[in-house]
TIVO-2410 file (N, C-alpha, C; in nm, 3 decimals):
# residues 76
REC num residu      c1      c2      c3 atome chaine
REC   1      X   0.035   0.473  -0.405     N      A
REC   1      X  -0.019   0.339  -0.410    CA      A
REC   1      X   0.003   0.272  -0.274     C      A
REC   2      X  -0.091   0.209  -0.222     N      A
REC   2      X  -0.101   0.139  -0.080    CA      A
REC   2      X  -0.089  -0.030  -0.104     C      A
REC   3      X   0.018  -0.079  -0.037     N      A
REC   3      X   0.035  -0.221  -0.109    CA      A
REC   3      X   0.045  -0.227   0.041     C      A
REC   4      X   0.007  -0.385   0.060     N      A
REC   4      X   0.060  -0.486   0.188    CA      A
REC   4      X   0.097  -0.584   0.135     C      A
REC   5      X   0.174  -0.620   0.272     N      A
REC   5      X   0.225  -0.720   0.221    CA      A
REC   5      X   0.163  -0.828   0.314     C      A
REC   6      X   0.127  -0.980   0.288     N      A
REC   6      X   0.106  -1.063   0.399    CA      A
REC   6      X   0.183  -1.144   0.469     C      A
REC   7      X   0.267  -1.108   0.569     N      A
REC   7      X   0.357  -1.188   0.606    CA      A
REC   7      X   0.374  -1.200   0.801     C      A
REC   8      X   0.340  -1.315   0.809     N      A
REC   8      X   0.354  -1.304   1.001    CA      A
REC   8      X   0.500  -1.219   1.054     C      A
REC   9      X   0.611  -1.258   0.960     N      A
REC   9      X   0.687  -1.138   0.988    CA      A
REC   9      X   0.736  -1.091   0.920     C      A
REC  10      X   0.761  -0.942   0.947     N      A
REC  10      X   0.868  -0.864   0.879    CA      A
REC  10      X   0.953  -0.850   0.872     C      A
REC  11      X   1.035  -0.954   0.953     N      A
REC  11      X   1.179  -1.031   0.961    CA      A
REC  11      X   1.276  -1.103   0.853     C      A
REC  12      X   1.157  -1.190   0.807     N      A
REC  12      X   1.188  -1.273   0.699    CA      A
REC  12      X   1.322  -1.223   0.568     C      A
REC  13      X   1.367  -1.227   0.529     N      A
REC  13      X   1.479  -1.223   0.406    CA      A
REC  13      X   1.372  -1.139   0.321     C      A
REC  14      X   1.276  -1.225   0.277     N      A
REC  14      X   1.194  -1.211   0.152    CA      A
REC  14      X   1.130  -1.054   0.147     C      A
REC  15      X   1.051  -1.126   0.278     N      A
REC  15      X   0.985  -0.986   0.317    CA      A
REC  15      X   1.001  -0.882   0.405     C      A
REC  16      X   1.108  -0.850   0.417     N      A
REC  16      X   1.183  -0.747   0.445    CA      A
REC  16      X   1.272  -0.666   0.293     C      A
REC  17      X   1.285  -0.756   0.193     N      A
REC  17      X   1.335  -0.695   0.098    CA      A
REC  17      X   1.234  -0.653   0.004     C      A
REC  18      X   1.116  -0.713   0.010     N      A
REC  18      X   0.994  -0.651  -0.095    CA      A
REC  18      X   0.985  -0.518   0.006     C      A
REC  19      X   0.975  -0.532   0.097     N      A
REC  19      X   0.921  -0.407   0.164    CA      A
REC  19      X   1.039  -0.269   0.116     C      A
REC  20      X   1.165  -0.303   0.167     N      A
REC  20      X   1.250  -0.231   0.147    CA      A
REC  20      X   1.247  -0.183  -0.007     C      A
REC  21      X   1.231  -0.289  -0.085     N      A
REC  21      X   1.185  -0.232  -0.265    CA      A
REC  21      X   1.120  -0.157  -0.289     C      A
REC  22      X   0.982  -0.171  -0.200     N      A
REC  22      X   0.878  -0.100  -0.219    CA      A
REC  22      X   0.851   0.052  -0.155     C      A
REC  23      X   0.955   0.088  -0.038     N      A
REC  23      X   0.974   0.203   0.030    CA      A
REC  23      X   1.055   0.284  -0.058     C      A
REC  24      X   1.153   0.208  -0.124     N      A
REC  24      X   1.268   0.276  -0.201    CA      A
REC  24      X   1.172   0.342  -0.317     C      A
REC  25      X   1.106   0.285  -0.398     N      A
REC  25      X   1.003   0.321  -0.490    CA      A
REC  25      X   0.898   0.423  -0.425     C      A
REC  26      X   0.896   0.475  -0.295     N      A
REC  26      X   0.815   0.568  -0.239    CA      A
REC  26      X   0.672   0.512  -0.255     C      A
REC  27      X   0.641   0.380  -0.219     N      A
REC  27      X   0.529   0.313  -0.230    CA      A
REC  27      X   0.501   0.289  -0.054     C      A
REC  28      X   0.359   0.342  -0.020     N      A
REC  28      X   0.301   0.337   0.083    CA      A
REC  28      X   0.276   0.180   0.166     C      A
REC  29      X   0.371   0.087   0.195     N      A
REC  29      X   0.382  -0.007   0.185    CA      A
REC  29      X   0.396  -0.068   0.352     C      A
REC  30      X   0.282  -0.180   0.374     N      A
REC  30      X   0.287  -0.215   0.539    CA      A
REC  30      X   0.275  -0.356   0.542     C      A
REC  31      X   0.339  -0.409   0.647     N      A
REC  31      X   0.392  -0.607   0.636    CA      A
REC  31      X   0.298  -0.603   0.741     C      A
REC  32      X   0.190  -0.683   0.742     N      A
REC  32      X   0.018  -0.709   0.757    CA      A
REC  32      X   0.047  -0.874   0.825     C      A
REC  33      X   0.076  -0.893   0.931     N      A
REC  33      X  -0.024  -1.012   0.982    CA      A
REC  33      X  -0.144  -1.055   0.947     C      A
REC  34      X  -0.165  -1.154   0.838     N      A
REC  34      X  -0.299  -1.221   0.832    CA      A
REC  34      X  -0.366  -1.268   0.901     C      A
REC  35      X  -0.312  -1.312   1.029     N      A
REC  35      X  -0.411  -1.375   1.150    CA      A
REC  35      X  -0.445  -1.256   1.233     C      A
REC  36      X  -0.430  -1.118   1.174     N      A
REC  36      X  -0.465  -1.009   1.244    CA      A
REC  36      X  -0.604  -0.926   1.172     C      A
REC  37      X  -0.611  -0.982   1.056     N      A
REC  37      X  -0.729  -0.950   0.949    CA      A
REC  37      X  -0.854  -1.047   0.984     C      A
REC  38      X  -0.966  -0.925   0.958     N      A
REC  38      X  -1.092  -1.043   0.958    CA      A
REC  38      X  -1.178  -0.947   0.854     C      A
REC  39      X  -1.297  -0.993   0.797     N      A
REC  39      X  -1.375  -0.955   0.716    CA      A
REC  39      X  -1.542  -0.938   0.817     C      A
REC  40      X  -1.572  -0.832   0.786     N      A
REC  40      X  -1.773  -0.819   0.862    CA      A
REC  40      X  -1.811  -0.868   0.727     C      A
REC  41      X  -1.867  -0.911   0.667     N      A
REC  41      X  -1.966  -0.922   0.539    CA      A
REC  41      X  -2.131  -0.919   0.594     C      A
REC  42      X  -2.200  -0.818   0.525     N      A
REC  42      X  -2.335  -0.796   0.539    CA      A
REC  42      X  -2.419  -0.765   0.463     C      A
REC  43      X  -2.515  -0.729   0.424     N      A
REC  43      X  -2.614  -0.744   0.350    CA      A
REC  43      X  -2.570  -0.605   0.300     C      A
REC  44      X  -2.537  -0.477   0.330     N      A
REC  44      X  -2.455  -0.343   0.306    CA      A
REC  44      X  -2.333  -0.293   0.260     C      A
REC  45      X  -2.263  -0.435   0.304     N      A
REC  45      X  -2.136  -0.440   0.176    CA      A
REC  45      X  -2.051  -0.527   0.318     C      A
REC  46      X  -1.943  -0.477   0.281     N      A
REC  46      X  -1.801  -0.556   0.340    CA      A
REC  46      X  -1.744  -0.440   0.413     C      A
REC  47      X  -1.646  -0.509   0.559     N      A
REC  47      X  -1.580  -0.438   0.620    CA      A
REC  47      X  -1.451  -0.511   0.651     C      A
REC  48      X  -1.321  -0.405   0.628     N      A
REC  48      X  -1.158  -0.520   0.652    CA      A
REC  48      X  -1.129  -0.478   0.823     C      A
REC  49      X  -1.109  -0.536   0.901     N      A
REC  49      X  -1.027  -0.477   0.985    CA      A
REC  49      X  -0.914  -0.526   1.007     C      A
REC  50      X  -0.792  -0.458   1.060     N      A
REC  50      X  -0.686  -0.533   1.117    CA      A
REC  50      X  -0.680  -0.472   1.246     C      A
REC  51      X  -0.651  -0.554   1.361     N      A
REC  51      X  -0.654  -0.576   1.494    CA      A
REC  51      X  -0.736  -0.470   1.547     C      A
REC  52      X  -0.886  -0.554   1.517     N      A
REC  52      X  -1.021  -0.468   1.571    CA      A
REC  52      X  -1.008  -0.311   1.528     C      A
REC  53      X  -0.937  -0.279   1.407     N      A
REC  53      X  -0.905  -0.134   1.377    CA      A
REC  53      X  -0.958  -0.152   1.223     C      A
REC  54      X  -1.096  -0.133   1.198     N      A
REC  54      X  -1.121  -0.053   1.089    CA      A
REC  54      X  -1.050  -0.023   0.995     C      A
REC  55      X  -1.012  -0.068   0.849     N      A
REC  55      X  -0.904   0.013   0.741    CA      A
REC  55      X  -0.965  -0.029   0.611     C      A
REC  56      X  -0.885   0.065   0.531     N      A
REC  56      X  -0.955   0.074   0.424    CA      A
REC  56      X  -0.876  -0.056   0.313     C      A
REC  57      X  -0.923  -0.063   0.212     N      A
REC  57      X  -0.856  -0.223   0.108    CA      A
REC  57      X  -0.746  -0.117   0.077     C      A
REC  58      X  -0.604  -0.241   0.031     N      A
REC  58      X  -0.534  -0.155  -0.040    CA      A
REC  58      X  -0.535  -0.138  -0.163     C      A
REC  59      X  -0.455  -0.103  -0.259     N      A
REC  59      X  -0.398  -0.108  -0.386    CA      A
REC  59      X  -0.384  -0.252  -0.443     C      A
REC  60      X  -0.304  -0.284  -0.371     N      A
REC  60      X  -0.240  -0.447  -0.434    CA      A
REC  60      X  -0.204  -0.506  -0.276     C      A
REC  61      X  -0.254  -0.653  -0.284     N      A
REC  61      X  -0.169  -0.725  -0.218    CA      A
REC  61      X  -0.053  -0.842  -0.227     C      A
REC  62      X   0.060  -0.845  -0.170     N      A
REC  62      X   0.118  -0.967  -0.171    CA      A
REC  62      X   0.110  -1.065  -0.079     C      A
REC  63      X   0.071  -1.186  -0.111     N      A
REC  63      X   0.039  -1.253  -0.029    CA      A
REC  63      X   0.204  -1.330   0.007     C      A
REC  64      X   0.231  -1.370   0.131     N      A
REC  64      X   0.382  -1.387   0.177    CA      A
REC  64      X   0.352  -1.511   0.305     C      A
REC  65      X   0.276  -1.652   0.287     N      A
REC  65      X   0.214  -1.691   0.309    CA      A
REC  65      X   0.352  -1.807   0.366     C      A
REC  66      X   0.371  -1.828   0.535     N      A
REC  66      X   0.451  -1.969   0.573    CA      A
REC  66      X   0.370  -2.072   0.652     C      A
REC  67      X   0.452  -2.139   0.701     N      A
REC  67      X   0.331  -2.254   0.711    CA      A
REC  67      X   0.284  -2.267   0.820     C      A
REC  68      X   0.345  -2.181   0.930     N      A
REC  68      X   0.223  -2.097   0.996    CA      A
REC  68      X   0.084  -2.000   0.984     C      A
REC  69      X   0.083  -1.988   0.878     N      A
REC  69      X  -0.059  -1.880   0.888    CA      A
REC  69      X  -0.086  -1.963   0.751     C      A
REC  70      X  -0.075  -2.064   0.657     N      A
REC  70      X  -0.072  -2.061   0.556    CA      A
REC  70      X  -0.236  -2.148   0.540     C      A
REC  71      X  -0.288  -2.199   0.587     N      A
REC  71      X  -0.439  -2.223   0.617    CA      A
REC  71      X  -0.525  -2.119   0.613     C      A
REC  72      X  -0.504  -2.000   0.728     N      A
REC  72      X  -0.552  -1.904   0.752    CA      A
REC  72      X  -0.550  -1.771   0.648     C      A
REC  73      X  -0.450  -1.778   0.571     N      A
REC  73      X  -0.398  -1.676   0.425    CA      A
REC  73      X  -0.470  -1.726   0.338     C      A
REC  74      X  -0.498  -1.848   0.317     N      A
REC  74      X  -0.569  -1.882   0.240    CA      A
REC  74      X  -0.738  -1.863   0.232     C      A
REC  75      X  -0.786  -1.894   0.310     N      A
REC  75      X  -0.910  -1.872   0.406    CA      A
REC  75      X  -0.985  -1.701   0.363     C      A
REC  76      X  -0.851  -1.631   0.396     N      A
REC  76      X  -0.881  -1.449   0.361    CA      A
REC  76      X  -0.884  -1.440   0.253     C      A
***
C-alpha cells in the first residue's frame, strides 16, 4: 500500500511518527510537500506531479496540513 503523507515537513512530532508507524507496518510510505504537487487536468484525464516529476496517485492520503501551506492543501 502507497500512502503519503502531506506535510511541509518531515520534522514535525506528528509527522514523523505517522511515518515511522507506517514504515514499521511495512507500508510504502513518503512525507510529500504540497506546495510541491500540481495537477495537468485535460480533456484525456488527469496528471499528479511532484516537483515537475510525473507520479502515480497513491493508496491513501493524509493530509498534515500547517499554516503555512494550509491554503494551498486545501486548494489540492
Amino acid at each position: 500500500m502507497k500512502i503519503w503523507i502531506l506535510s511541509s515537513s518531515s520534522q514535525t512530532d506528528s509527522t514523523f511518527l505517522l511515518a515511522k508507524a507506517a514504515k514499521k507496518c511495512r507500508l510504502n510510505c513518503q512525507v510529500i510537500d504540497p506546495s510541491h504537487l500540481h495537477f495537468e487536468i485535460s480533456q484525456k484525464g488527469h496528471t499528479l506531479y511532484n516537483r515537475n516529476k510525473k507520479v502515480a496517485l497513491p493508496d491513501l492520503v493524509l493530509p498534515r496540513f500547517g499554516w503555512k501551506t494550509l491554503t494551498y492543501g486545501l486548494r489540492l
